[in-house]
C-alpha positions as CSV (number, residue, x, y, z in Angstrom):
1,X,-15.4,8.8,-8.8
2,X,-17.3,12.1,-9.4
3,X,-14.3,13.7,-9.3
4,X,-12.5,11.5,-11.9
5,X,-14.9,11.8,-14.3
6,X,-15.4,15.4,-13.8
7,X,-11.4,15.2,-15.0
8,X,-11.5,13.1,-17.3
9,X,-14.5,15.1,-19.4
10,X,-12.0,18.2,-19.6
11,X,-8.7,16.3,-20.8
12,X,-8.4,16.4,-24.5
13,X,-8.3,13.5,-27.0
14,X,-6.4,10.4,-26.0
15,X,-5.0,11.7,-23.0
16,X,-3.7,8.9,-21.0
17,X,-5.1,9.5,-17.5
18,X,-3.9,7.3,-14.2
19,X,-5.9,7.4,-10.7
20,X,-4.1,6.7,-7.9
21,X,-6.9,5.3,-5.0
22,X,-7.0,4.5,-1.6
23,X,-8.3,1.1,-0.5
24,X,-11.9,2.0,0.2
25,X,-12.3,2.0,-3.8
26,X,-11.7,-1.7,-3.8
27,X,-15.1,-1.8,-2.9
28,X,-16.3,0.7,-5.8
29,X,-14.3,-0.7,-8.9
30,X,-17.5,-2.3,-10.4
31,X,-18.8,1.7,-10.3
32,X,-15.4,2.7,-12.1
33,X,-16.2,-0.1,-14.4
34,X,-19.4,0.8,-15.6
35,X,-18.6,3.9,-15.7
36,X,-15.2,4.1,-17.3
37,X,-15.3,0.9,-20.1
38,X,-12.0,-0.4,-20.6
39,X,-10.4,1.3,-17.7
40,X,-7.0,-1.0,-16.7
41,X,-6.5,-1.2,-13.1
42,X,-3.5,-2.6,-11.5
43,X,-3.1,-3.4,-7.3
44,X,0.5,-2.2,-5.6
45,X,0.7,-3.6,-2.5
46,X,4.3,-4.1,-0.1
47,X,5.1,-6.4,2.6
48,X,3.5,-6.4,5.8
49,X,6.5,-5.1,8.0
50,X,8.1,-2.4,6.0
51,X,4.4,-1.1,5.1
52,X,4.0,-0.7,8.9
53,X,7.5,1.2,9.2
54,X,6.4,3.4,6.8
55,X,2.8,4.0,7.7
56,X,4.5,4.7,11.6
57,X,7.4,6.9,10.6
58,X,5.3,9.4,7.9
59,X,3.0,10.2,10.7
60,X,6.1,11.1,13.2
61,X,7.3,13.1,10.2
62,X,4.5,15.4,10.3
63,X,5.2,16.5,13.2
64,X,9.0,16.3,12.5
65,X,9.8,19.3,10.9
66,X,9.9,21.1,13.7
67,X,10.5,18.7,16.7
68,X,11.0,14.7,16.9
69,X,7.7,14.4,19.7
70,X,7.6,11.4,21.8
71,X,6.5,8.4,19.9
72,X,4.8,6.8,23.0
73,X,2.6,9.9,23.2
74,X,2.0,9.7,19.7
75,X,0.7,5.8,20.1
76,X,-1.3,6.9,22.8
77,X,-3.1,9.5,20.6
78,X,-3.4,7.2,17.8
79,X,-4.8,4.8,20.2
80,X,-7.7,7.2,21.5
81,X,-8.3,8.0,17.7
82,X,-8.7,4.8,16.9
83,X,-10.8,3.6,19.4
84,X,-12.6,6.3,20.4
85,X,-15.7,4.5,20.0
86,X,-16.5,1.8,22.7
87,X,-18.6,0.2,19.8
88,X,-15.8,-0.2,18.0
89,X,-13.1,-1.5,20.1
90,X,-15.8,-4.1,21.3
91,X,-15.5,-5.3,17.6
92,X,-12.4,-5.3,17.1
93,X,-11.3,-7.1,20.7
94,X,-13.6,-9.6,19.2
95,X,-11.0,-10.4,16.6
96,X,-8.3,-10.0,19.0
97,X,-7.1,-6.7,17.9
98,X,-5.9,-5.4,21.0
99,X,-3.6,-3.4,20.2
100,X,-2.8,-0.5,17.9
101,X,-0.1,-2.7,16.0
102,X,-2.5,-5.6,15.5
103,X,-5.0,-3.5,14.2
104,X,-3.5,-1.4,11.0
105,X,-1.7,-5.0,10.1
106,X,-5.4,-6.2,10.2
107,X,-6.7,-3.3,8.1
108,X,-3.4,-3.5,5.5
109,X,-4.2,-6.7,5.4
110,X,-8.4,-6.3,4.6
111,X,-6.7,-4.8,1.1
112,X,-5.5,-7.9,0.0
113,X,-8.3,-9.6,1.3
114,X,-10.7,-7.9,-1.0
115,X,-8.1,-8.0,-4.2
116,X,-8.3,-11.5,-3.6
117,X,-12.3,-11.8,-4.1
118,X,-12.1,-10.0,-7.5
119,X,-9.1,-12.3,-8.4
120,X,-11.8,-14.8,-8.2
121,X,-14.6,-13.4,-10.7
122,X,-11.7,-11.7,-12.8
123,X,-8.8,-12.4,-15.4
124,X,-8.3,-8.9,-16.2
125,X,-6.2,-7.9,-12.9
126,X,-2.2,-7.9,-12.1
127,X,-0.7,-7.1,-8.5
128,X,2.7,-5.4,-8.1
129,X,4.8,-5.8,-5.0
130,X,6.9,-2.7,-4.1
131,X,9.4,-5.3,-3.7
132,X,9.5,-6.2,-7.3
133,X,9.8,-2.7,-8.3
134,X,13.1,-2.8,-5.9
135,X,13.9,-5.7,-7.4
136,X,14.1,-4.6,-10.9
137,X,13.0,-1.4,-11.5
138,X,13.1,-1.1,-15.4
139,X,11.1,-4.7,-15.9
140,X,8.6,-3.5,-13.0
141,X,7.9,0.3,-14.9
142,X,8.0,-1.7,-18.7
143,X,5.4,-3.9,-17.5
144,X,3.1,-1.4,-15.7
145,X,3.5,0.8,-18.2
146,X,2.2,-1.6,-21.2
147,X,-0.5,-3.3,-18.7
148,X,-1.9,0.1,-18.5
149,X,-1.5,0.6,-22.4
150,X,0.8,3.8,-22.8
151,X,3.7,1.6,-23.7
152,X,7.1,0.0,-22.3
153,X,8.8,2.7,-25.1
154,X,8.2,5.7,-22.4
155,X,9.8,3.4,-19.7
156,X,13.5,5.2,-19.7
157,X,11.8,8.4,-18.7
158,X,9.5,6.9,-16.3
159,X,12.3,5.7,-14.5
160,X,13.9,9.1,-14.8
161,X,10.9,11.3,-13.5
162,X,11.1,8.9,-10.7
163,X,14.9,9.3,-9.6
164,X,14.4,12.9,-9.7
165,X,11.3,12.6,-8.1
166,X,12.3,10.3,-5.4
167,X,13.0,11.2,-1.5
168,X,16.9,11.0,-2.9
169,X,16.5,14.1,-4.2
170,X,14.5,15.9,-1.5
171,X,16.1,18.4,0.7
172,X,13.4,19.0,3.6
173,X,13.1,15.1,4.1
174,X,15.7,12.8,2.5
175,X,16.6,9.3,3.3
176,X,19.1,9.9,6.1
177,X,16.8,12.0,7.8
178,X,13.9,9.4,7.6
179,X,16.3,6.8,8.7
180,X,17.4,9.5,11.7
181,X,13.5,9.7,12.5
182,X,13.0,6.2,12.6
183,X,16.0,5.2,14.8
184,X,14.5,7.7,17.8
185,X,11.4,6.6,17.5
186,X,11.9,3.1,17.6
187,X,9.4,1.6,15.4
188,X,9.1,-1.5,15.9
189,X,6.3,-4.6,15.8
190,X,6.1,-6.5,18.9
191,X,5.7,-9.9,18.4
192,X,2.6,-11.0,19.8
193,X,1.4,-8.4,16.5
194,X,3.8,-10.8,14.2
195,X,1.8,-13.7,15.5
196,X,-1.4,-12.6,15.5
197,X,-1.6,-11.5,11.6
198,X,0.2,-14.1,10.2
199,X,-2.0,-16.9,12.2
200,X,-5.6,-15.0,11.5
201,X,-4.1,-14.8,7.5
202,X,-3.9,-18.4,7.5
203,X,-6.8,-19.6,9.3
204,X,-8.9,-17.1,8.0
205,X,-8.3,-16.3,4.6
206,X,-5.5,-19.2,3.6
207,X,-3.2,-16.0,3.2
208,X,0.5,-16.7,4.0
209,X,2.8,-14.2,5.1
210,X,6.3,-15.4,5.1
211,X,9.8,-14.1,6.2
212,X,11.1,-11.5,8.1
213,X,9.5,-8.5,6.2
214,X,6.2,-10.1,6.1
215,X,5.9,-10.9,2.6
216,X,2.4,-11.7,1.8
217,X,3.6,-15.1,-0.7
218,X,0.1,-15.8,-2.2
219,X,-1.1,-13.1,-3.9
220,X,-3.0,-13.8,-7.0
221,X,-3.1,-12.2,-10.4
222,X,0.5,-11.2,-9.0
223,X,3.4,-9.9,-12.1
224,X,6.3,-12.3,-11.6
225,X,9.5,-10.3,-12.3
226,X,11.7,-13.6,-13.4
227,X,8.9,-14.2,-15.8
228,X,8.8,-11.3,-18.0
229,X,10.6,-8.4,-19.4
């Protein structure tokens, strides 16, 4: 936040500034708020499965530009970082996350949890699913772009800068070579993990996660593509 507004104080006149924030500011937006009056905020969020493909396969990229390392060793790492602390992994075997899989659905899943709660003391939020922006790409950009008040007009070359910008156009890590990485590692939910989140979702937060991606089907405050644009 310190940061933003540290930006925002050398941008000139009605410049249209857009923050991009991890999760963790969910729990700060009543600072950005107060701070920022009449800031517009917006929450993307993607189905459960395909997140976790992603989330996997960028970290094997790291170390991909050189060498493809095993993917169990990687797990094994990610599991020591994860639960280094004996604390910790007492907690979160208390929930039965007992696994590295069950966990970062768990903690993807904590995101929507809290969107939820402000859904519930505010009218002024929308959600976007990555799959509506699949879906339909030009109604998806027009609408973002006027919920955020710099107009559906610029949407044309929105879409543009993002073609060009896209991992189509990349020639270190394209599509095909993602899709490569992804084969050899195997990435894949078990499912006990498939289970797990979509049971402790219902039962615990009346969240339900439906079809073979995972889709998260309650979300409130959510843009409905068919609806608009």
């Amino acid at each position: 936040l310190r940061a933003a507004l540290l930006f925002i104080t050398q941008a000139p006149p009605g410049t249209n500034i857009f923050l991009k924030n991890h999760v963790v500011d969910l729990d700060h937006m009543h600072l950005y708020q107060q701070a920022l009056p009449g800031i517009r905020e917006v929450f993307l969020y993607r189905s459960l499965r395909p997140w976790y493909t992603s989330y996997m396969s960028m970290r094997v990229i790291m170390f991909a530009l050189d060498s493809v390392p095993s993917f169990s060793l990687f797990k094994r790492l990610l599991d020591h970082h994860r639960f280094r602390s004996m604390q910790f992994m007492n907690r979160m075997e208390a929930k039965g996350l007992d696994t590295v899989e069950k966990f970062l659905l768990y903690h993807v899943l904590k995101r929507v949890v809290k969107f939820i709660s402000m859904c519930n003391i505010r009218d002024d939020l929308t959600a976007y699913s990555y799959e509506s922006l699949v879906e339909n790409p030009k109604a998806f950009i027009s609408h973002l772009l006027d919920k955020t008040g710099v107009g559906s007009q610029w949407a044309e070359l929105a879409l543009t800068a993002m073609k060009e910008d896209s991992q189509q156009s990349n020639d270190i890590i394209n599509r095909g070579a993602i899709a490569a990485i992804k084969k050899k590692a195997n990435i894949a939910l078990d499912k006990a993990s498939v289970s797990f989140i979509i049971d402790y979702a219902e039962r615990e937060h009346g969240i339900q996660i439906v079809g073979e991606n995972l889709k998260i089907a309650n979300v409130p405050c959510q843009w409905n593509t068919a609806k608009e644009y």
